[in-house]
Structures are given as structure tokens and as C-alpha cells.
ZAMARGU-4260 file (C-alpha; in steps of 0.2 Angstrom, whole numbers, plus 5000, padded with zeros to 4 digits):
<rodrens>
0) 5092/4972/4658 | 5114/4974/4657 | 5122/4961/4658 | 5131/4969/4671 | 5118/4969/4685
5) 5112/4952/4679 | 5129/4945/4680 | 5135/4936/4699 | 5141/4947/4709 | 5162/4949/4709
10) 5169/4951/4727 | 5187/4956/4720 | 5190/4974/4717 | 5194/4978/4699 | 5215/4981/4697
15) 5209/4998/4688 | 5199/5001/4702 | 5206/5017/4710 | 5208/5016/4729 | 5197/5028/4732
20) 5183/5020/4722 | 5184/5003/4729 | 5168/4996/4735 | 5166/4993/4753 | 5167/4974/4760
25) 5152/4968/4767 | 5162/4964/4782 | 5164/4981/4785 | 5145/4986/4780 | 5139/4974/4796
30) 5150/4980/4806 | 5149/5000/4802 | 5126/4993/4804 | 5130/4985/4821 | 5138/5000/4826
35) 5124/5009/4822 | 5112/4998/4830 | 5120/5002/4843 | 5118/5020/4844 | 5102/5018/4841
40) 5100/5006/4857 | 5109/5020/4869 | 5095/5023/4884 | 5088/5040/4885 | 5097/5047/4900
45) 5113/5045/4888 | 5110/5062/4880 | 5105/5072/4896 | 5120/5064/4904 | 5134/5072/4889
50) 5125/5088/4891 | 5128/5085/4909 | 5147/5082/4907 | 5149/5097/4896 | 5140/5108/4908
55) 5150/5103/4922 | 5166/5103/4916 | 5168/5122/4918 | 5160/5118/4937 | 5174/5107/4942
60) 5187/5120/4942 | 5179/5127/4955 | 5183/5113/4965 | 5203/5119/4963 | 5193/5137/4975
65) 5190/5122/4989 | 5203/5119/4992 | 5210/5138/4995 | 5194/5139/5005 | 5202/5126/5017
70) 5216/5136/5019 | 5205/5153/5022 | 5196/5141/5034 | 5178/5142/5024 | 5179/5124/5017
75) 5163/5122/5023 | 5155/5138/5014 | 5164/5132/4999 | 5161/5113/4998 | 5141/5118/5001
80) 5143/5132/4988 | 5149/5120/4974 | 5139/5105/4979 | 5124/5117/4977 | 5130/5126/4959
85) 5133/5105/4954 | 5115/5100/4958 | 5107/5115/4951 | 5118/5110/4933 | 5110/5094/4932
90) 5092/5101/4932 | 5098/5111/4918 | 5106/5097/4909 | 5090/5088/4911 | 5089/5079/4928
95) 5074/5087/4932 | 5059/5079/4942 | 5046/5079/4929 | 5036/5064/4935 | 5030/5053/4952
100) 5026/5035/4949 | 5016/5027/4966 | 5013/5009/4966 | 5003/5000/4980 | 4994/5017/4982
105) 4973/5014/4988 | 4968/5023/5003 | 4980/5035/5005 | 4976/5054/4993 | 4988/5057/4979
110) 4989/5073/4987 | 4992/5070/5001 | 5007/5057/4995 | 5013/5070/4985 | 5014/5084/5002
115) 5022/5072/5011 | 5037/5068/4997 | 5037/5087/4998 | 5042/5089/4981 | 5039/5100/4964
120) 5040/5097/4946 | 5056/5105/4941 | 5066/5100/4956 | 5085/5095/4953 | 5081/5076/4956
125) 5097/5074/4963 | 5092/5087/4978 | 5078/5074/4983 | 5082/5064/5002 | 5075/5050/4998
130) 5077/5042/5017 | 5067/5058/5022 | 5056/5057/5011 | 5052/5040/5015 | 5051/5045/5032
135) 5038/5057/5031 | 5028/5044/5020 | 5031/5030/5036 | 5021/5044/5045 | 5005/5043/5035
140) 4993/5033/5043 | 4987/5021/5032 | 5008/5019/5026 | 5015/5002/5033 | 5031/5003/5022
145) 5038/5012/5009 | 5052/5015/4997 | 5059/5030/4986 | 5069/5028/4974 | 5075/5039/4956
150) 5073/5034/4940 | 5084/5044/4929 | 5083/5056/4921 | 5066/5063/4929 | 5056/5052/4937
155) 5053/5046/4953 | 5047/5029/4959 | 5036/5027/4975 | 5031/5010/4981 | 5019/5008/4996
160) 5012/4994/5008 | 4997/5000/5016 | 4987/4994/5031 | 4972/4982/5031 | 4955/4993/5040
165) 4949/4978/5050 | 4935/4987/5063 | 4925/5003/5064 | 4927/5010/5082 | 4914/5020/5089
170) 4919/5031/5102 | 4913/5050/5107 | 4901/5049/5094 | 4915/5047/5082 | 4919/5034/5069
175) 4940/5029/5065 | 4943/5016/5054 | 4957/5005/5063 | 4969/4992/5057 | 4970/4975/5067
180) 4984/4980/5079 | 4969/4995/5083 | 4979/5009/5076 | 4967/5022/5069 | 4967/5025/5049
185) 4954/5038/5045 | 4937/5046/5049 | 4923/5032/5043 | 4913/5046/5040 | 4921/5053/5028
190) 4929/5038/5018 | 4910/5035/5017 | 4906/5053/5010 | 4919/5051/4997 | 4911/5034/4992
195) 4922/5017/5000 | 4912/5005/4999 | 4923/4994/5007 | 4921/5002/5025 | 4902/4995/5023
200) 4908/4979/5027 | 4920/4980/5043 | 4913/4976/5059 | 4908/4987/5074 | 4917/4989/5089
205) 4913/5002/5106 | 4923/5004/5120 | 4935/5018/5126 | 4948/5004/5126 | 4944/4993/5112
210) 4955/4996/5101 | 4969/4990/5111 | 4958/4973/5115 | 4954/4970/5095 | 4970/4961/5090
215) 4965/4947/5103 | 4945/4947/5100 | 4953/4944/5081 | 4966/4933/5084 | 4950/4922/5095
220) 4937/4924/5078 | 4949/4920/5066 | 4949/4900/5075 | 4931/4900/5073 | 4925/4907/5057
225) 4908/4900/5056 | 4906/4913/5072 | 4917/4928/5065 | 4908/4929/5049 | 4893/4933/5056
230) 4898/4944/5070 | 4893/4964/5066 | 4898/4972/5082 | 4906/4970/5098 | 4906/4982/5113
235) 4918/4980/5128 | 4911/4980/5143 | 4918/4986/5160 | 4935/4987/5155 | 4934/4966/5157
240) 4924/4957/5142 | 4918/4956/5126 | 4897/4958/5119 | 4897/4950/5102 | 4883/4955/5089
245) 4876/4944/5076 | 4871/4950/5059 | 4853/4942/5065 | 4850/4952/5082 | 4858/4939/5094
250) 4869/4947/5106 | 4882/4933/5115 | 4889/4941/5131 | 4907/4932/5134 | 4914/4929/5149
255) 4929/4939/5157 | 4940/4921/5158 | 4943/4909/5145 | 4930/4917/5132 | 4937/4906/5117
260) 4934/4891/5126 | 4917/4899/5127 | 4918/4903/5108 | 4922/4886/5107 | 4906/4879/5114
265) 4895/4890/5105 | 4901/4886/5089 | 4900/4867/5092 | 4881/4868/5100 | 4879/4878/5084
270) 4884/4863/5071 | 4875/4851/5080 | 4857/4861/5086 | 4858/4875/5074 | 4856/4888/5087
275) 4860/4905/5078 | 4845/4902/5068 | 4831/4897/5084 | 4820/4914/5090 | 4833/4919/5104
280) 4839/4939/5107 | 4856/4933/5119 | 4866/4920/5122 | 4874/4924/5140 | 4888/4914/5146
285) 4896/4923/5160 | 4895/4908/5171 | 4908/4897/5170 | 4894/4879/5173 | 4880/4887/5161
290) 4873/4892/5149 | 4857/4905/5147 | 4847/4907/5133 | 4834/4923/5132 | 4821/4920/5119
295) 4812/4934/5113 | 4794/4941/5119 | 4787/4933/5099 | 4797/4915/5101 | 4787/4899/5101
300) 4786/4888/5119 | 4787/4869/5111 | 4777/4862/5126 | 4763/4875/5123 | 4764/4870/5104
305) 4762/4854/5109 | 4748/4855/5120 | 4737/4864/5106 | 4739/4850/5093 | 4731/4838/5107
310) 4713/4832/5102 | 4699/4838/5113 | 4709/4852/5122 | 4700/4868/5123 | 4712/4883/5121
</rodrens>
């Protein structure tokens, strides 16, 4: 090895040193690196948006026609004219739709999503209303809210909030999915058909006006849960009241008045006699002072239980 390289280095340029030759300061070296680093760091719309500049400079002097346009009395043609050569540059300097991000997306079809945005790869994504897209996706049924917003250079970012399917309603030998304000979401049959699982689980509900009376009858379960989570099926009857069905066959016939406070009761005699799980077909509490219970053809009498287990008695 030299003695030159294994000697400390010398910060001091040499006096014979041409100024040309000198060696760079390392002061200089961070600073040109950092400067570099940040280059490198630009975002990648940076490129697109030079090529932009560029191709709209020549575009701009158009704007200078506007103006004579005004004079002619075209301003309008004009304005639209160059407003439409402007948009159409920045698809060709890269601000292109090339890609839809859609978040909150479960129900609702990725084509269908896609129709209602009502746009194509390629599109000048400054050419996209995105108040009118987001319109038409607030008239997709299973859309509650939604917001559209561009992500430059080419993407376009969709987030959704869709409704909750509460109830199956059965009506006309149909069956619509419906959310818990009763507003219809979809065909049950064919959710089913494309596999959901999920509608497997949603309770019943008949009556031409029933969905309008669900909110209520879930507002009323949702204060009784040991009730709600084993109701299956509800029918409303006459215009007036509620039929509730249990997952075990018991059918509980509410009153037209007051049917939580009837809730209520049921629930109670429940915790303390357990009478979901006795051999009774309906619980009918139409009358406000009682309370009928209908055993089924099979169930068990006590007092006739009793009176066979007596010694001597002949049966």
C-alpha cells in the first residue's frame, strides 16, 4: 500500500493544485446527495404534470381567441371549445383513468358500481363530475352514502356505506330483502342463487304493509332480546297487529294496543316459568286482562299425569 492512501486525509487543497482539479468539499458532496435524494423523492404525478405544462403551453394561446370570440359574440362556443381541447391534453399528458378503487363495497355488483360511475378506462379524469357520479351511486339501493373523489394521475377513489338487510318480506309470492327503515334492497331469491349466506339468517316478515310497520316491531324486539332472538317470522294481520313466530313453532298473536307492554309480560313469565320451552302451539294475548295458552293435540295434562301414578287406579 502508498503511503499516500495510507496517509490521514488532507482537507487543504494543494497550492499547485489547478482550480480546475481541486477536489470537491464534502460540504458540497451532502448537499449536491440531498439534492439528489430529493429528486428521487418527487411523487409520481410530477412527471405527467411537466409533460402536462409543456403540452399546454401552445393551448393557452388559444385562450388570447376568447377573448375575440366575446367580441364576435361566441364566448360561449369558444370558452367550451378550449375548455374541451384543455381536458382532452391531460389524458394525453397522462391524466388518464386507468384504475377505480371502491371501499366499503359488499352487496352492491362491481358492475353495477362501475355503470353507475359511468365511466371508461381511458377517460380524461379531469372530465369525470364527481357530484354526479355520486349521485347516481346514492341511487343504488343498497348505497346509503358515498363519496368520489380523484387520485392523481389515474385513479379514482370510491368509498361506500351500505344498508343493513334486517327482514325478508314475503309479498305476491315474492321475496325483497329490506333494510330496518323497510326499504327494499334486492330479490332474496336471487342473492340466495348467487350464494349469500347471510340472508339465511334474517327473519320473516308478510303483510302488504309491513314494511312500513318493521321499524316499530324492531325498535319493540330490540328492548327484549331474549324474545327477538328467537323470533323467525312475523305476519301483520288486518292492517292492525303483529303474529310473531318462534324458531320452536309457537306463534304469539299481539295485541293491536300496547303490544310491548305485552312483550314485556311474555318475556318476564318466560324468566320465571320457562314457557317457550312447555308443549304449547300459541300464546294469544289479544285481550287486555288475559292471557290464553293453546297446547297442542300431543301435550301432556299434569292432572291426568297425576292421576295415573295413583296406586290402585285402573286406567
Amino acid at each position: 500500500m502508498s503511503a499516500g492512501l495510507s496517509a490521514p486525509p488532507d482537507l487543504r487543497t494543494p497550492r499547485s493544485a489547478r482550480p480546475e482539479e481541486r477536489p470537491v468539499p464534502p460540504r458540497a458532496m451532502a448537499q449536491s446527495a440531498r439534492k439528489g435524494n430529493r429528486r428521487r423523492a418527487w411523487p409520481r404525478w410530477t412527471r405527467p404534470a411537466l409533460k402536462l405544462a409543456f403540452t399546454l403551453t401552445p393551448l393557452l394561446a388559444v385562450g388570447g381567441f376568447v377573448f375575440h370570440g366575446w367580441q364576435d359574440g361566441s364566448f360561449a362556443e369558444a370558452a367550451d371549445s378550449l375548455n374541451g381541447a384543455m381536458v382532452t391534453a391531460t389524458a394525453g399528458a397522462g391524466y388518464a383513468l386507468d384504475e377505480v378503487l371502491v371501499e366499503g363495497r359488499k352487496e352492491t355488483e362491481s358492475a353495477v358500481v362501475l355503470d353507475a360511475l359511468g365511466v371508461r378506462r381511458g377517460d380524461p379524469i379531469f372530465a369525470i363530475d364527481l357530484a354526479e357520479a355520486r349521485e347516481r351511486l346514492l341511487q343504488l339501493p343498497w348505497i346509503s352514502s358515498a363519496s368520489v373523489e380523484r387520485r392523481l394521475p389515474d385513479v379514482l377513489y370510491v368509498r361506500l356505506a351500505e344498508r343493513q338487510p334486517m327482514a325478508i318480506w314475503q309479498h305476491a309470492r315474492t321475496f325483497t330483502v329490506i333494510d330496518r327503515q323497510g326499504r327494499p334492497l334486492a330479490d332474496a331469491t336471487e342473492l340466495a342463487k348467487r350464494g349469500n349466506r347471510r340472508i339465511e339468517t334474517l327473519p320473516m316478515v308478510v303483510g302488504a304493509d309491513a314494511p312500513r310497520q318493521v321499524p316499530h316491531l324492531l325498535e319493540m324486539l330490540d328492548q327484549v332480546p331474549s324474545l327477538r332472538d328467537r323470533v323467525v317470522a312475523a305476519s301483520w294481520i288486518s292492517d292492525r297487529r303483529w303474529d310473531l313466530k318462534l324458531e320452536n313453532g309457537i306463534t304469539i298473536k299481539l295485541p293491536e294496543n300496547n303490544p310491548f307492554t305485552a312483550l314485556r309480560q311474555l318475556t318476564e313469565m318466560h324468566a320465571s316459568g320457562r314457557l317457550f320451552e312447555r308443549d304449547i302451539v300459541a300464546v294469544d294475548m289479544r285481550q287486555p286482562d288475559r292471557m290464553i295458552l293453546q297446547t297442542s293435540d300431543t301435550a301432556v295434562v299434569p292432572a291426568l299425569e297425576d292421576e295415573k301414578k295413583k296406586p290402585g287406579k285402573k286406567t
